[in-house]
N, C-alpha and C positions, 0 to 999 in steps of 0.2 A: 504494500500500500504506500502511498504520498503520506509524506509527514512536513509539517510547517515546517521553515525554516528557522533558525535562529533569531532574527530580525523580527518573525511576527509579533512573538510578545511583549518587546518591545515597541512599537508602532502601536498595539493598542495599549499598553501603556500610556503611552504620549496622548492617546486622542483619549483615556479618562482623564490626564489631569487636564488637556484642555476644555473638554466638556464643564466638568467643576461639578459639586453636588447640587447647588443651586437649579440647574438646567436639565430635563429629563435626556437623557440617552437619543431615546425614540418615542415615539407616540404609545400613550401610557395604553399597557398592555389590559386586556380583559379582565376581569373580578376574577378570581380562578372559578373554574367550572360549579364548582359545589362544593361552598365551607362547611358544608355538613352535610355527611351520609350516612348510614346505615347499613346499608349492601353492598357491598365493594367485592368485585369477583375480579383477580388478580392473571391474567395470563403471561406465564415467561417465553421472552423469545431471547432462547440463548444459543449459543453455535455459530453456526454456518446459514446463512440463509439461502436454503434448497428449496426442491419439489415438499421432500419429507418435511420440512418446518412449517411450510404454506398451507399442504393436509391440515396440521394440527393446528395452528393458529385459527382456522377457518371455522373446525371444527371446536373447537374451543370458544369464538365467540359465539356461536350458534348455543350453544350450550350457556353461555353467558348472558347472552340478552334471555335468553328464556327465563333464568330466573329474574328475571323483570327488576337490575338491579341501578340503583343512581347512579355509579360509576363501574365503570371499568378499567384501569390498570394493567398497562402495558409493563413487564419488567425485561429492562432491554439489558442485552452485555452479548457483542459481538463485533464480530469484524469485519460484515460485512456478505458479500454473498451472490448468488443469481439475481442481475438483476430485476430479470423477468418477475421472480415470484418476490421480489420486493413491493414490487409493482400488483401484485392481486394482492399480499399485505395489506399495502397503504390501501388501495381500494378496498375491502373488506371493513377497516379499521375508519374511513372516513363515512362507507353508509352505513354506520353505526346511530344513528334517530331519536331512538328511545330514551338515550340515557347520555351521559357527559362520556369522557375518554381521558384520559391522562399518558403520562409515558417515566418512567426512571429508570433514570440512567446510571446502572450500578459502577459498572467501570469504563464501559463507551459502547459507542452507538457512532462506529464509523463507516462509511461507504452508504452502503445500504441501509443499512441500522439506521443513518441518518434520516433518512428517506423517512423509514418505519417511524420514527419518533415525533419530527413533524407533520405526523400526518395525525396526530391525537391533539387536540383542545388543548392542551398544556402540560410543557415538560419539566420534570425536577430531578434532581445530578446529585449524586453521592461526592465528597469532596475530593477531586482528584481524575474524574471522570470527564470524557472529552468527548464531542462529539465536532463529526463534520468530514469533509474530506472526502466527496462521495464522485469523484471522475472518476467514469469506467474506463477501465481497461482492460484488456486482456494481457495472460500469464505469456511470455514467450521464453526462450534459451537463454535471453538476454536479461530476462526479469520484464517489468510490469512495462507493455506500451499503451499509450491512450488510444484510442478507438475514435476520437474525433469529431467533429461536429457535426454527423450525422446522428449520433447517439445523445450526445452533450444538450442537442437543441430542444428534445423531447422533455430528457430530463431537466433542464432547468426551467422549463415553461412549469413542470408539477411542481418544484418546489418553489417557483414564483409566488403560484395559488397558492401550495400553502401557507408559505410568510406572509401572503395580503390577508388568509382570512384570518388569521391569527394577531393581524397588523403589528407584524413585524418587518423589517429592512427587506427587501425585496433584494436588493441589490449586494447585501451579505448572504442572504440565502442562497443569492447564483457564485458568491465566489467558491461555495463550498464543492459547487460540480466545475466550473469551467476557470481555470489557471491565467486565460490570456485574456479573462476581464480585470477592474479595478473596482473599488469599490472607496468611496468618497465623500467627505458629510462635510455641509458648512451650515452656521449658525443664519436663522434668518433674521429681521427685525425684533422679532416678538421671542426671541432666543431660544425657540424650538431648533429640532434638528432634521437638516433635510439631506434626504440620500440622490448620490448619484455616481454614474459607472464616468470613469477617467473622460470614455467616452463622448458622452451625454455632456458631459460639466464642458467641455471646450465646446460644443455645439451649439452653447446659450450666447444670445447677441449680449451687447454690454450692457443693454437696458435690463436684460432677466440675470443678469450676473448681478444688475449692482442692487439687486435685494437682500446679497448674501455676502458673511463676509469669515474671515479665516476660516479658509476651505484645507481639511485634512485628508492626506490620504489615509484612510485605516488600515485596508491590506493591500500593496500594489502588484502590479500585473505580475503571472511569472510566480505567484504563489496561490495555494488550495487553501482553502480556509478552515482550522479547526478552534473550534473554544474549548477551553478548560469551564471547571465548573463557576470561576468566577468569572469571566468574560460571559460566558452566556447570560447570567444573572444579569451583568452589569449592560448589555444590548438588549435585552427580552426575552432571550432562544431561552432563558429558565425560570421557574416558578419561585424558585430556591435552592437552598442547597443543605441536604440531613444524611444522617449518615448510613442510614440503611431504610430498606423499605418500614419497619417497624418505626422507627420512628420518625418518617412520611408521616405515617399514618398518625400516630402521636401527635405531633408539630399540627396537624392541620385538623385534629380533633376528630377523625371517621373514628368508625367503629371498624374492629376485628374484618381484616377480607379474607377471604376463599379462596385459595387457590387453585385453579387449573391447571394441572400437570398432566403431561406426557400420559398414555394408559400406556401399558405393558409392550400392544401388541405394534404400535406408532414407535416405539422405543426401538421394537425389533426392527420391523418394517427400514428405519432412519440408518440402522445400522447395518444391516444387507443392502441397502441403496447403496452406501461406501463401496460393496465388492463386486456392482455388476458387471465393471470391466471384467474382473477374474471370471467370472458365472460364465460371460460369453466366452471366454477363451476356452474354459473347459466343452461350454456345450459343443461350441461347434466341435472341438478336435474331437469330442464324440462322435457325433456323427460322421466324421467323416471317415475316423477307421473303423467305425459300421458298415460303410460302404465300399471300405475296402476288402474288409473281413467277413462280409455278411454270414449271420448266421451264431456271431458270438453273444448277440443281443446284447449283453451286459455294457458294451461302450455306445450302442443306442439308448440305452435305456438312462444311463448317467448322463447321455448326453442329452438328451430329452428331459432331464430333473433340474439340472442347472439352466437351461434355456427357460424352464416352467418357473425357477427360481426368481432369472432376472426379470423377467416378462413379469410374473405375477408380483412381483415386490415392488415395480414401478406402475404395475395397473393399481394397486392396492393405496397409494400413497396419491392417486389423482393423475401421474406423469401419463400413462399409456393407454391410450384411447381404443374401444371397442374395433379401431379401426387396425391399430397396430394386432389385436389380437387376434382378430379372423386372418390377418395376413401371413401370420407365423403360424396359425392351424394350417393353413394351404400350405406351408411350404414346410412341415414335418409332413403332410400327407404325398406331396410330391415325392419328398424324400424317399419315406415310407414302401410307396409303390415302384420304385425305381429300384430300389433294394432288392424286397422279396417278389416283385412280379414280374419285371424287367429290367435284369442287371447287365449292364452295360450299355444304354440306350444313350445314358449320358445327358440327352436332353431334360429329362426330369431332373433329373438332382439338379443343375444348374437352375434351372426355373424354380426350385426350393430352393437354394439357396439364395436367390436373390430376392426373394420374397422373404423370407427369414432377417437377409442384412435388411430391408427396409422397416419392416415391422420393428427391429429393436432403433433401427434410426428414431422412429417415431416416438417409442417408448423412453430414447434419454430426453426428450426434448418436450413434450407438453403437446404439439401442434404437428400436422403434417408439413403444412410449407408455410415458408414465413409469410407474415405478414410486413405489408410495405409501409403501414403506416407507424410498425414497431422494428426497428432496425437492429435491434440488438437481438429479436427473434434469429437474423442471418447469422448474427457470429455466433450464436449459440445452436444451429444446424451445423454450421462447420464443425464444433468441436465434437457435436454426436456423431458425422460423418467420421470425422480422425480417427474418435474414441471405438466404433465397430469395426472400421478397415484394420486399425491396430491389433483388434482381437478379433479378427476375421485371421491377419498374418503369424502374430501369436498362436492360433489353432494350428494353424498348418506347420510351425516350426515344431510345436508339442506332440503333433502326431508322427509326426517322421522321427521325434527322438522317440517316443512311446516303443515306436515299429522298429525300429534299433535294440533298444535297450529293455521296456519292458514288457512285451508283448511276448517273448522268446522265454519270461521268468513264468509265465502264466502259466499254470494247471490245462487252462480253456483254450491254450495256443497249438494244443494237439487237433483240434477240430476242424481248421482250413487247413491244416498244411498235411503234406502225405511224409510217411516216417521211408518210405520205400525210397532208393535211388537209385543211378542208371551204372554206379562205379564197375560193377560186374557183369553189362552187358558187353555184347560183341559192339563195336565199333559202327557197324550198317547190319539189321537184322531181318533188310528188306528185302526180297529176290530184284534180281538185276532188271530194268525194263524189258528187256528182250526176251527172259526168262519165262514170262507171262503173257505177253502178244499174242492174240489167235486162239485161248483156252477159252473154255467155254466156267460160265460162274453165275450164280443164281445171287438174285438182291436179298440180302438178309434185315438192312433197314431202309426205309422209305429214303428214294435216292429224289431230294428237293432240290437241286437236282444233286446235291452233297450226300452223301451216306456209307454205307457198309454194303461189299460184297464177300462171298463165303465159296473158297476154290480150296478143294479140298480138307473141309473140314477146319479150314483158316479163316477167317477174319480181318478183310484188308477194307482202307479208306478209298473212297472211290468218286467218278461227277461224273452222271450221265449228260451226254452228250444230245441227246434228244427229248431230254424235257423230265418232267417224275416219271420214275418207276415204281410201283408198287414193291412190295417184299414178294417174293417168289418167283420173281418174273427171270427168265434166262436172261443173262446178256452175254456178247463177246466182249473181250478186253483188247480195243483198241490199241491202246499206248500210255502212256504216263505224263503227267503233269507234276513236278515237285513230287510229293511223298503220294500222292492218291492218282490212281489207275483211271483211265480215260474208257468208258465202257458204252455201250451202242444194245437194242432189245437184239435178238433173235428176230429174222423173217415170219418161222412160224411161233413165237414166243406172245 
């Protein structure tokens, strides 16, 4: 992640003492939501913010407003996360109607988390606690790059809204997603404080400038904006500052809240999300040396339990849509019948498996195909694309080491392979071509036109030359092609 520089907390330093006590900050903030409640149902969002966290959060307030309660409490401590499901989050968290919202912030509420935070009625900060700094970017080789102003422009339009309905700085709200803005406050006449981006302030003619006067820069361009628990306090972004959620609660006189935690099977669920990479790499190298080996079932059938694994722990948690799931039934069933009903056709298993790589495409990702009005939906297709080719290439290196090393340790590896071998035959065990030319030899299996003929009590590979022959039928032996006999019916045959 982005971390302020040195200089920031200095600079807002500078701009409290030039403010002075006398002078509000900003435009004085809301009465807090509710100086007295009763029902307080507490939900934590702590971790990573994923698929899995967005399930429960979701889930958790649904269960929250039902007990019809005056407040809800957000307890935040993260670093951040998908921004996508930051985004159903904050939505979830803002048509919230019935009742107020709040948000604390134990130890930070960055990136994301920030997003999460302001998007509740009013936030308050354990002392020590930061939030901000929410530019997406993507993880590369190199470490973290920003993503750009196609993503940046989305997000800071949301967290515009929610610094205005909160009426807070708008213009600290966007430093906290986009670096190569400013953000700038001068005093006007009546010694309130008005904001404006580096921008904007050189854009005003001299008659709208000369209503204002010692203009500060508070963060300049070139930095991410975070607050500590007293910088927030001292701009608006907090309610206060107490030292654990208990005495929140204490401090501002609620009664006793409820917590909503995790159930058992969301805890699982969160924690098998972590290995679907691993799941797919096993499933597929299942399957595939099923279809090398058919018939040992046991590497289909494990390969079939981890696919079921990662499929059904990302269907379970919201990510993998009815749509990815019928897609991965058709392409085990492709599989399936390519195996045991037509082995070697080739065309099936591939059509399974490309049906298989899509379906789990679908299942890391929430959506089938991005949407254009959400841009971050693209770069989050890319990495479930990376993320199955990777464990698409992973299977295939797993199986060829399997097929090497542990396949040959197996009990079950006597089944395809033959224990017989050729070290004690003769060298050619065939008669000569000429040796057989002009005999006469009856069809022992259906000759399509490929099969068996029977000369003397022998058993030789044979292709009629005139189309099927039935079994019994006389033929002459022509000539020889490779190892099988060139053979034609009888006149009177």
């Amino acid at each position: 992640m982005n971390h302020r520089a040195a200089v920031q907390p200095v600079l807002l330093a500078a701009a409290f003492a030039w403010c002075g006590t006398s002078s509000p900050a900003v435009p004085a903030p809301p009465a807090d939501p509710v100086p007295r409640v009763r029902n307080i149902q507490v939900v934590p969002i702590h971790g990573e913010i994923d698929g899995g966290l967005e399930h429960f959060v979701k889930r958790a307030i649904d269960d929250a407003v039902a007990a019809h309660p005056d407040l809800v409490v957000f307890d935040i401590d993260t670093w951040g996360g998908q921004l996508d499901a930051a985004f159903e989050i904050s939505d979830a968290i803002t048509s919230i109607k019935t009742c107020s919202t709040a948000a604390f912030v134990a130890r930070k509420a960055i990136s994301a988390g920030a997003l999460i935070a302001l998007s509740t009625q009013r936030v308050y900060m354990a002392p020590g606690a930061t939030i901000g700094d929410c530019a997406p970017i993507v993880q590369s080789e190199t470490g973290p790059i920003f993503v750009g102003e196609k993503v940046e422009s989305p997000l800071r339009a949301r967290f515009r809204a929610l610094a205005r309905r909160s009426h807070l700085p708008a213009e600290l709200a966007e430093k906290m997603v986009s670096k190569d803005l400013s953000a700038l406050c001068a005093k006007d006449r009546e010694g309130n404080l008005a904001w404006f981006t580096e921008q904007s302030w050189e854009g005003l003619d001299d008659s709208s400038r000369s209503r204002y006067h010692n203009p500060v820069t508070v963060v300049p361009e070139g930095q991410l904006l975070t607050f500590d628990d007293q910088e927030a306090a001292k701009w608006g972004f907090s309610g206060g500052t107490f030292a654990d959620l208990p005495a929140l609660e204490k401090g501002m006189g609620w009664s006793e809240a409820k917590r909503l935690d995790p159930t058992w099977s969301e805890s699982s669920l969160r924690w098998l999300s972590n290995y679907v990479g691993i799941f797919l790499v096993l499933g597929l190298a299942g399957l595939y040396l099923e279809y090398k080996m058919p018939g040992t079932a046991i590497f289909g059938v494990a390969g079939a339990l981890f696919l079921a694994l990662a499929l059904g722990s990302q269907f379970l948690l919201g990510m993998a849509s009815y749509t990815a799931l019928v897609l991965a039934g058709i392409g085990v069933l492709l599989v399936a019948v390519e195996i045991l009903l037509f082995p070697g056709t080739v065309v099936l298993a591939f059509a399974g498996l490309g049906c298989l790589l899509v379906a789990l495409v679908f299942s890391l990702q929430g959506f089938a195909l991005p949407d254009p009005k959400l841009p971050w939906q693209a770069i989050q297709m890319r990495r479930s694309l990376i993320t199955v080719l990777s464990s698409a290439l992973g299977a295939g290196v797993l199986s060829i080491a399997a097929v090497r090393w542990l396949v040959p340790l197996l009990p079950l590896h006597e089944g395809p392979y033959l224990k017989a071998t050729l070290a004690d035959m003769p060298a050619d065990i065939s008669p000569p071509p000429d040796a057989l030319t002009g005999s006469i030899a009856t069809v022992r299996s259906v000759l399509r036109p490929v099969g068996s003929i029977d000369v003397d009590g022998r058993e030789y590979p044979a292709i009629s030359i005139t189309g099927m022959l039935v079994a019994g039928t006389r033929v002459r032996i022509t000539g020889k092609r490779g190892t099988e006999f060139l053979v034609e019916p009888l006149a009177d045959a």
